[in-house]
KEKE-3310 file (N, C-alpha, C; in steps of 0.2 Angstrom, whole numbers, plus 5000, padded with zeros to 4 digits):
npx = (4995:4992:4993:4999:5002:5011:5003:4995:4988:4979:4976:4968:4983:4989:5000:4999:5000:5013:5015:5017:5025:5019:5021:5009:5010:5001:4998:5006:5008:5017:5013:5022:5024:5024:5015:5003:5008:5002:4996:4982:4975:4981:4974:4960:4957:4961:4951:4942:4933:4939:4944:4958:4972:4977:4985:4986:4979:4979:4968:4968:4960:4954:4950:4954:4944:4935:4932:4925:4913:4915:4928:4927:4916:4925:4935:4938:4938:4944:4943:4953:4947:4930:4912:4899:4883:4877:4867:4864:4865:4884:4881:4869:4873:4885:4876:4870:4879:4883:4872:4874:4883:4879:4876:4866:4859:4852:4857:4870:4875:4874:4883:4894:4896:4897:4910:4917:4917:4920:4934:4938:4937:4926:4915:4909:4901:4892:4877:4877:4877:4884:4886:4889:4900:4921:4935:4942:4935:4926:4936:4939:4925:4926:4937:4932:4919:4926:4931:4919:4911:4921:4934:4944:4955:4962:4962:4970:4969:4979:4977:4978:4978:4972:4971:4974:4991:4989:4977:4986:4993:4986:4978:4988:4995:4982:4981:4992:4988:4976:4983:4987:4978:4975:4978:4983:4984:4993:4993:5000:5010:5018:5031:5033:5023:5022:5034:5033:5024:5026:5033:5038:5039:5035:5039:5035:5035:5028:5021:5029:5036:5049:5055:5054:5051:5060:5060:5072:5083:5081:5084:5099:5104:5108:5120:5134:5133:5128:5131:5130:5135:5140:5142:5147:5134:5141:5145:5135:5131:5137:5143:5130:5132:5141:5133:5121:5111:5100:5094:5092:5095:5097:5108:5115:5129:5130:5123:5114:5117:5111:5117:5120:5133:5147:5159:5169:5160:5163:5175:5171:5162:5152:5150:5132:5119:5107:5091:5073:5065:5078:5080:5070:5068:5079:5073:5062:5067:5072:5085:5096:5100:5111)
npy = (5052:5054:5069:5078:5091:5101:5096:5097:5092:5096:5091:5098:5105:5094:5090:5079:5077:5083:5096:5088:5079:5074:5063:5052:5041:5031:5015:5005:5010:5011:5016:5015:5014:5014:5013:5026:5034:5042:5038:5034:5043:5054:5045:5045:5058:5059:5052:5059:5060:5065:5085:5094:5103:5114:5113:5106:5094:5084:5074:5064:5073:5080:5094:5090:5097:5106:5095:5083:5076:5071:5065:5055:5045:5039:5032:5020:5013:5003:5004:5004:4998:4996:4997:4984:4978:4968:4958:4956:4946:4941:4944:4952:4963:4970:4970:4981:4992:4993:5000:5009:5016:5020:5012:5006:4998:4981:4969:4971:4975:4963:4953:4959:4956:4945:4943:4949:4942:4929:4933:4937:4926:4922:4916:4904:4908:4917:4920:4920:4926:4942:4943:4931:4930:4927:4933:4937:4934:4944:4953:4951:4951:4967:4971:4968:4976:4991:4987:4988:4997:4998:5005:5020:5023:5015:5013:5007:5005:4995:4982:4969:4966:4953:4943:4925:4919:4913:4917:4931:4934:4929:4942:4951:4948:4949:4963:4969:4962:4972:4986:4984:4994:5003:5015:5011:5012:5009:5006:5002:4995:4981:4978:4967:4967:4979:4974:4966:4969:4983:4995:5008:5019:5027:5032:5035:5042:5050:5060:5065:5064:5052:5049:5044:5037:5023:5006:5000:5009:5015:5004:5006:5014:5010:5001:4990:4993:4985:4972:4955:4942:4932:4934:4935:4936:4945:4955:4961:4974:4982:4984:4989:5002:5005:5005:5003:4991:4980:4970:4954:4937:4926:4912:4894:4896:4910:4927:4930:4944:4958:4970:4989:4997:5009:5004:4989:4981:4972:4960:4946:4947:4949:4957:4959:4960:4973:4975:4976:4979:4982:4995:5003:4999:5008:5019:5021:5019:5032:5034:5038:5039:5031)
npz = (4930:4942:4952:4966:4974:4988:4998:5012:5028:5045:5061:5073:5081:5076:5063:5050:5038:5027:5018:5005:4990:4975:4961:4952:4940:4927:4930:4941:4959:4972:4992:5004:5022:5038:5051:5057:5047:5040:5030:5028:5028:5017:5007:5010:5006:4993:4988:4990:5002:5015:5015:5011:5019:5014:4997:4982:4970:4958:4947:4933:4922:4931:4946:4963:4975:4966:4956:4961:4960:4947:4951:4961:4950:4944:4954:4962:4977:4991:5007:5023:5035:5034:5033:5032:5023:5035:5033:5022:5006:4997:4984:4983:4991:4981:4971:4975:4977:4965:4958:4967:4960:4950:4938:4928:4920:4923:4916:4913:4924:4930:4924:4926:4940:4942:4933:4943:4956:4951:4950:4962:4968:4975:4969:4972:4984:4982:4987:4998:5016:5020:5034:5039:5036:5034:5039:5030:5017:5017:5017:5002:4997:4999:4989:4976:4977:4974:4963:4955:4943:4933:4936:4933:4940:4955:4971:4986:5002:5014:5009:5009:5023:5033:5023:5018:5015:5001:4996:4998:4989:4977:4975:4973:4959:4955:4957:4946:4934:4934:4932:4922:4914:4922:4935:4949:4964:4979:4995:5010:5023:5023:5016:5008:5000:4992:4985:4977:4967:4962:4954:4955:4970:4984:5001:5017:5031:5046:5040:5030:5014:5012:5002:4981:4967:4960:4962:4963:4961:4974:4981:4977:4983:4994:4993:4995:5007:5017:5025:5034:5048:5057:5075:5094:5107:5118:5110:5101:5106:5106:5093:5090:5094:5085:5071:5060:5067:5056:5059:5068:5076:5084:5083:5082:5085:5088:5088:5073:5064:5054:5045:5043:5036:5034:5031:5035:5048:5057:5061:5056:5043:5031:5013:5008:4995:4997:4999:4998:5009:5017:5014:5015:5031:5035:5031:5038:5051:5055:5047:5036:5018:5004)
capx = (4988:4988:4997:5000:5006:5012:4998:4994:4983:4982:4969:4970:4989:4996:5002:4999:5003:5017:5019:5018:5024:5019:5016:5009:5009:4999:5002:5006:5012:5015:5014:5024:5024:5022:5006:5004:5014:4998:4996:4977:4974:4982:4970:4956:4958:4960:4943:4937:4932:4939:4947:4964:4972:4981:4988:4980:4978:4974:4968:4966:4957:4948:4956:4949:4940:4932:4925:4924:4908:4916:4931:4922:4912:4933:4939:4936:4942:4948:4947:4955:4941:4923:4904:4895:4876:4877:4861:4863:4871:4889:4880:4866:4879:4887:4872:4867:4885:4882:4867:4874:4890:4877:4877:4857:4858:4853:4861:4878:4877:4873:4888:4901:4898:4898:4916:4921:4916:4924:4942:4940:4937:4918:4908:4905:4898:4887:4871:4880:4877:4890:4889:4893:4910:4926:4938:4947:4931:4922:4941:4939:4920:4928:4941:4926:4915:4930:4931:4912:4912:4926:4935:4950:4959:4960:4964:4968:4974:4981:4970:4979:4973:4965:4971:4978:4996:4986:4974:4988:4996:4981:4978:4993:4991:4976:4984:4996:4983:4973:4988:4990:4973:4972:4982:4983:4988:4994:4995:5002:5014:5019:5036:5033:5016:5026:5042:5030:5020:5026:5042:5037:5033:5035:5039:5029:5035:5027:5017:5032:5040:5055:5059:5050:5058:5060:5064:5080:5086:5082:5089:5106:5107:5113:5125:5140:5134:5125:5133:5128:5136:5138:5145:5147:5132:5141:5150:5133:5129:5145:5142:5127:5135:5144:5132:5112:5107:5093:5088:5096:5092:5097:5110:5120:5137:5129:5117:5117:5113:5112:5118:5121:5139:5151:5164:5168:5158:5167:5179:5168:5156:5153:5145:5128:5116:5104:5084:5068:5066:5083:5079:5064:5070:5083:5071:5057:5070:5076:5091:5097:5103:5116)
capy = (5052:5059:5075:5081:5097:5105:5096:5098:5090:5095:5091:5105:5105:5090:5093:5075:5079:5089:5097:5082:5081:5064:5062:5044:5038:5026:5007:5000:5014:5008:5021:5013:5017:5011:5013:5033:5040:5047:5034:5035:5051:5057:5040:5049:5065:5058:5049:5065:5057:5072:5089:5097:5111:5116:5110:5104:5088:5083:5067:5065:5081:5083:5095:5090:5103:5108:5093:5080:5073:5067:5060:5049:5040:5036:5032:5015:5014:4998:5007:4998:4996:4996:4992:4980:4975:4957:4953:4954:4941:4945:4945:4957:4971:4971:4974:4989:4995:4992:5003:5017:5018:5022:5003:5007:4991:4977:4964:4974:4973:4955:4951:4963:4957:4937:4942:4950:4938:4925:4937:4937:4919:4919:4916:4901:4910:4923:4918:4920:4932:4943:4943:4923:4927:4927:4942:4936:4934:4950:4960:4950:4955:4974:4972:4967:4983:4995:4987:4989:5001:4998:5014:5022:5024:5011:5017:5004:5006:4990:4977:4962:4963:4947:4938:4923:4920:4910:4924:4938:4930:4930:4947:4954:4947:4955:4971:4966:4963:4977:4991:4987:4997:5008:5018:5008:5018:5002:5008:4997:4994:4977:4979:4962:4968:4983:4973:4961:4972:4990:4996:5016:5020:5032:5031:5041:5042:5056:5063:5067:5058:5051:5044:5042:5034:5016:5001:4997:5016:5016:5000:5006:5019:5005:4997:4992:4994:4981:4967:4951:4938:4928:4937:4933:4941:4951:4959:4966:4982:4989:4983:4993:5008:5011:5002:5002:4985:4981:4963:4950:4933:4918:4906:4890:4899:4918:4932:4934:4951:4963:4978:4995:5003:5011:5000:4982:4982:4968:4954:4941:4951:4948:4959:4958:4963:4975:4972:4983:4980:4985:5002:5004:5000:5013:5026:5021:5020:5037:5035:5040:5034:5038)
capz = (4931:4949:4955:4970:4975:4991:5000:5020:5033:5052:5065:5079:5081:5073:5059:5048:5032:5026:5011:5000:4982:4970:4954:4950:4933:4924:4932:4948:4963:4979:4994:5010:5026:5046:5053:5057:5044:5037:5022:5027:5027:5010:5005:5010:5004:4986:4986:4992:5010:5018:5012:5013:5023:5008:4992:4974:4970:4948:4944:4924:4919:4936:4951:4968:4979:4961:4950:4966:4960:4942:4952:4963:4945:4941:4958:4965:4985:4996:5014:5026:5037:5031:5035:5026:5027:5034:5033:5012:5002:4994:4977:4984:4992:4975:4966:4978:4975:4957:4958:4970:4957:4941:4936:4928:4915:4925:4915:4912:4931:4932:4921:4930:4947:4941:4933:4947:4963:4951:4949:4969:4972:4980:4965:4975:4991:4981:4989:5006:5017:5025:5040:5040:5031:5038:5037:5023:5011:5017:5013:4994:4994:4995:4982:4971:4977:4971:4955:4952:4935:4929:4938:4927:4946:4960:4977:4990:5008:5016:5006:5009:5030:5034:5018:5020:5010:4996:4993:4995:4980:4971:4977:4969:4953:4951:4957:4940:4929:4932:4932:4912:4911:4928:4939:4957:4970:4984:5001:5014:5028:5021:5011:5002:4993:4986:4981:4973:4965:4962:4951:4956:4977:4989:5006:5021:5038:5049:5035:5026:5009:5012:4997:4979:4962:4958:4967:4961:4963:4982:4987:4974:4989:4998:4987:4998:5013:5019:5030:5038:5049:5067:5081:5100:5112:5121:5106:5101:5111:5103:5086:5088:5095:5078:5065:5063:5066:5054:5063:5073:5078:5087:5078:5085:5086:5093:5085:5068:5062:5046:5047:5036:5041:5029:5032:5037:5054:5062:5057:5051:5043:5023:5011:5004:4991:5001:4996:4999:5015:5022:5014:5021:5037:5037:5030:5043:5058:5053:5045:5030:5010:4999)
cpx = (4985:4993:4995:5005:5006:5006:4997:4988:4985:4975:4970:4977:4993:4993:5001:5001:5007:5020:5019:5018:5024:5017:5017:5006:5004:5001:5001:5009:5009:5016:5016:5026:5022:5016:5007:5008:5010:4995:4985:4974:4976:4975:4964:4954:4958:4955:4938:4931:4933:4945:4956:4966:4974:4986:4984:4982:4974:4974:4963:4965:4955:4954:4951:4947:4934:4927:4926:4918:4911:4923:4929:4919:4922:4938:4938:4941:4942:4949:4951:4951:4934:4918:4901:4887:4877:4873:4859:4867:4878:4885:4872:4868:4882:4882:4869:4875:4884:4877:4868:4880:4886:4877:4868:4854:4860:4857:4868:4881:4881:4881:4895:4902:4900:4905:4920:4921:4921:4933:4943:4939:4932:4912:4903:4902:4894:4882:4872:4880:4881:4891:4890:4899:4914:4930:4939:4941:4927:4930:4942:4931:4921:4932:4935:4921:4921:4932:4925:4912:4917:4929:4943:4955:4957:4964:4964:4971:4973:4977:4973:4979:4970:4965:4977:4984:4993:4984:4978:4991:4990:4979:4983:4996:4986:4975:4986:4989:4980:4978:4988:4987:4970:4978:4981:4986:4988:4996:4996:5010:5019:5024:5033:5028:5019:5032:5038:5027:5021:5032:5042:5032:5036:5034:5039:5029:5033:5024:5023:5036:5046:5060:5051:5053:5055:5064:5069:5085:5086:5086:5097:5108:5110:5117:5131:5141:5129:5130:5129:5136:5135:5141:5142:5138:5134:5144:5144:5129:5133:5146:5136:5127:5136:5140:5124:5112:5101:5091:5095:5093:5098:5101:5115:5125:5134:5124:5120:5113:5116:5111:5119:5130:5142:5157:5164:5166:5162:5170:5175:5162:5156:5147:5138:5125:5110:5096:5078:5067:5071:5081:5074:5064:5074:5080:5064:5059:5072:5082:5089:5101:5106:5120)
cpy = (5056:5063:5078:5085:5099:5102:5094:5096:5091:5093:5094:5107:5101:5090:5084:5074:5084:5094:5090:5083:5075:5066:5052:5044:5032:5020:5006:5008:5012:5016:5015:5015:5013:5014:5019:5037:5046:5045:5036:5042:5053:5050:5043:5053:5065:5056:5054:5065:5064:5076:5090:5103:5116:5113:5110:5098:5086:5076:5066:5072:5085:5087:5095:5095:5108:5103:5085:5073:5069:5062:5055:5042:5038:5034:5025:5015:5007:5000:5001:4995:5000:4994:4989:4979:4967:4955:4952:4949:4946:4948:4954:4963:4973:4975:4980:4993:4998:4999:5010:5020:5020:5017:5002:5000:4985:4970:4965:4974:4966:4954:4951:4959:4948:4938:4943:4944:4931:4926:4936:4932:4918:4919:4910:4902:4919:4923:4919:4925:4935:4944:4934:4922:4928:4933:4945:4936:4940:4955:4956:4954:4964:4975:4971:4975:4988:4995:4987:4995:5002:5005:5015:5020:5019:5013:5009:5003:4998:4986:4971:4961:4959:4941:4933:4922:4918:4916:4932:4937:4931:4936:4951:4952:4949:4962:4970:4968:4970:4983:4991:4991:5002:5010:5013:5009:5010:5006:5004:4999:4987:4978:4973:4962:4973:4982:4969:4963:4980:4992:5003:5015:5026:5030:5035:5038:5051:5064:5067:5061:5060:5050:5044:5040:5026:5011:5003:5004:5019:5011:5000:5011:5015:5000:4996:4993:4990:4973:4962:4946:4936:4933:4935:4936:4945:4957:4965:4973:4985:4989:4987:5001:5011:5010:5003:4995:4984:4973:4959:4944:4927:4913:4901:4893:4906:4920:4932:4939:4952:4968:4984:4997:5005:5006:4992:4983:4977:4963:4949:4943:4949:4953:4956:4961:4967:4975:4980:4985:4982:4992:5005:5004:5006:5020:5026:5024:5027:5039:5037:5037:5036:5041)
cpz = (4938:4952:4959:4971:4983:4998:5007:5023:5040:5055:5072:5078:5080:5066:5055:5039:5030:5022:5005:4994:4980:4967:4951:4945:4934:4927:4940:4953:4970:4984:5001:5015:5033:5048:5056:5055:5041:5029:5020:5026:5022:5008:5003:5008:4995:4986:4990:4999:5014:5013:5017:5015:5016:5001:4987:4973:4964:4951:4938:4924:4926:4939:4959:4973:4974:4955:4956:4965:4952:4946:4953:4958:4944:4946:4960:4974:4986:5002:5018:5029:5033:5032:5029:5029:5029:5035:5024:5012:4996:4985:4978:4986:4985:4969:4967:4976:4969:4955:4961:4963:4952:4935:4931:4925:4917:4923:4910:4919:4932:4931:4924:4937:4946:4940:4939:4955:4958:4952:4959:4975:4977:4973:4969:4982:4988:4983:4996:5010:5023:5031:5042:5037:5036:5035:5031:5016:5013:5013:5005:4992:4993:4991:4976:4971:4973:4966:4951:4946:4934:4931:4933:4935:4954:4966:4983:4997:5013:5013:5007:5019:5029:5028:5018:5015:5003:4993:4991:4990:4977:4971:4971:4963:4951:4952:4949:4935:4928:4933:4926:4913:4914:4930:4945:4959:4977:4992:5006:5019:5027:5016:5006:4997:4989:4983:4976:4967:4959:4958:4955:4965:4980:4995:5010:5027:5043:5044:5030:5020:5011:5007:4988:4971:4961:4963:4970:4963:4971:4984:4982:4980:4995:5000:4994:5004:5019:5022:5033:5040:5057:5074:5087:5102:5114:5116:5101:5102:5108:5096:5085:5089:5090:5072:5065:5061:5064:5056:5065:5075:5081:5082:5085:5089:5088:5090:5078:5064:5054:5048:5042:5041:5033:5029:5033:5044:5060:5058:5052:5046:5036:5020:5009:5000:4995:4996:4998:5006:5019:5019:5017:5029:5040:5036:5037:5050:5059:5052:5039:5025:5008:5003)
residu = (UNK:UNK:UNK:UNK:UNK:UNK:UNK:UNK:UNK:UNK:UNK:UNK:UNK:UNK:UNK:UNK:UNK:UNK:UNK:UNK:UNK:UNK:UNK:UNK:UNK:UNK:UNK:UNK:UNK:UNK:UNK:UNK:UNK:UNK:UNK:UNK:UNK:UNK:UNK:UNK:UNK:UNK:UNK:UNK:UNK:UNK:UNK:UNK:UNK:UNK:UNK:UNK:UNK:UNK:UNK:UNK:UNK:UNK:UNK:UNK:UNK:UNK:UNK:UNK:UNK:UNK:UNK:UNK:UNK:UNK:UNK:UNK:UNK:UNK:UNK:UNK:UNK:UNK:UNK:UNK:UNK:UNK:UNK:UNK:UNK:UNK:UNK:UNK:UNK:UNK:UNK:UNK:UNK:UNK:UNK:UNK:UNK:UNK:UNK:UNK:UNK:UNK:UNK:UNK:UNK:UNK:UNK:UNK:UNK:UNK:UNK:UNK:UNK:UNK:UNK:UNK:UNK:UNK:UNK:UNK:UNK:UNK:UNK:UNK:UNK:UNK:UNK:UNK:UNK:UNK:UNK:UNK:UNK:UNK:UNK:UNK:UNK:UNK:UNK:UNK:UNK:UNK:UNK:UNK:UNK:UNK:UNK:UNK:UNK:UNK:UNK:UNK:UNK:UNK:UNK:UNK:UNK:UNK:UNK:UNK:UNK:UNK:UNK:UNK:UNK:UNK:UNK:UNK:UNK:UNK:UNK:UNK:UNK:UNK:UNK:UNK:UNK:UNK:UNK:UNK:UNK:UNK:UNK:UNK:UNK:UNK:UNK:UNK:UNK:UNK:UNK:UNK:UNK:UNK:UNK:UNK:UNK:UNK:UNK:UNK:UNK:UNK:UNK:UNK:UNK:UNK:UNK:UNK:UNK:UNK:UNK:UNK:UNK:UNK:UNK:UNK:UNK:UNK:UNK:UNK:UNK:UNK:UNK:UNK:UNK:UNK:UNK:UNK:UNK:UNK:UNK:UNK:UNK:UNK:UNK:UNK:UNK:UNK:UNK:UNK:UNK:UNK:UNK:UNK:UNK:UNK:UNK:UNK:UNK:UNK:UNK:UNK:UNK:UNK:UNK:UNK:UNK:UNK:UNK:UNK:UNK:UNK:UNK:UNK:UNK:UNK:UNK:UNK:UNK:UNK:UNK:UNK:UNK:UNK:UNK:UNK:UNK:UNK:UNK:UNK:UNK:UNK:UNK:UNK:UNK:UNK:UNK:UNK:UNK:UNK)
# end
């Protein structure tokens, strides 16, 4: 549904995008990354917010810098920050939404925005007006705004900020759902929303992809070499000399860590199954897989 080509962003002399190649399919596509990899920036760039220095960029039929105005009617956004009127009620921002999107059939509106504040868990604070909400129900009244007309493409940059674990469960379920019938592009720094969520991601450190495929196919890149167990204190500054230590903690008997090595890293050491997040970790920290 959305291909990117070759595509560059700089601002004077840095260079924030790098060449980037994606192609996101149909469904769920997670895009992860540590906070100034440049996640929001490509983000932007699709919803046509701001241009690129170079590259092309399809989505369906359209190609952006040329049908701009059609993508937008088929894009829904989720920035990460956003202003709201807070002197409206959630149900009156929605209906102005409704209305900027080309929503012209007042009670196809009505309908839409009732489904949606109930999908988002404020049916009961539609009367309410935003600026008395809390973080967590103003970041649900924006998942609602970007579902406003039904977009073929949902675009959403960190959307689970501000939600507490109840609602990011609910949250990511209604990712699910709406992925049968949309493309959802998932932008985030939180590994757990795109293990939970995503089978297809891309990983984006320093405006460049690391990594892009399926889960299961990045963390087999680390079959075999994933270690935990206890060790002394003093014994780890030298266990980290040969090994990359992916965390450590505080146990009765010493530290115990997880580690990546090729090898048995220290005596007591036992394999493990490695997960999303040790691969991410090593691809963040700048190491390497496979």
């Amino acid at each position: 549904m959305i291909s990117i080509d070759r595509l560059t962003k700089s601002y004077s002399s840095a260079k924030v995008l790098k060449e980037i190649c994606l192609h996101i399919p149909h469904g769920m596509f997670g895009l992860l990354g540590p906070n100034g990899a440049g996640k929001t920036t490509l983000m932007h760039i699709l919803v046509t917010l701001i241009t690129a220095n170079s590259g092309t960029v399809t989505i369906g039929d359209y190609t952006l810098g040329k049908h701009d105005r059609e993508i937008r009617k088929i894009i829904g956004f989720l920035p990460q920050e956003f202003g709201m009127y807070n002197k409206l009620t959630a149900w009156e921002y929605l209906d102005l939404i409704g209305t900027l999107k080309g929503m012209k059939i007042s009670r196809a509106r009505r309908l839409a925005i009732a489904d949606l504040l109930e999908q988002v868990n404020l049916a009961g604070e539609a009367r309410k007006k935003i600026g008395s909400m809390s973080g967590g129900m103003r970041r649900r009244l924006g998942i609602a705004q970007a579902l406003l007309g039904d977009p073929l493409v949902i675009v959403a940059d960190e959307p689970t900020v501000g939600l507490d674990p109840e609602e990011r469960l609910r949250f990511r379920n209604l990712l699910r759902s709406w992925s049968l019938e949309k493309t959802v592009l998932l932008s985030t720094h939180i590994v757990s929303d795109i293990e939970d969520t995503c089978d297809r991601l891309a990983v984006l450190r320093s405006g460049v992809v690391l990594y892009t495929g399926t889960q299961p196919d990045l963390i087999l890149q680390l079959q075999g070499k994933m270690w935990t167990g206890v060790v002394h204190a003093e014994e780890l500054p030298a266990i980290k000399k040969r090994t990359l230590v992916l965390s450590s903690r505080r146990d009765r008997d010493g530290e115990e860590v997880r580690v990546v090595s090729e090898e048995l890293p220290f005596p007591e050491a036992r394999s493990v199954y490695p997960n999303l997040e040790d691969a991410y970790m090593v691809l963040a920290g700048g190491g390497k897989l496979g």
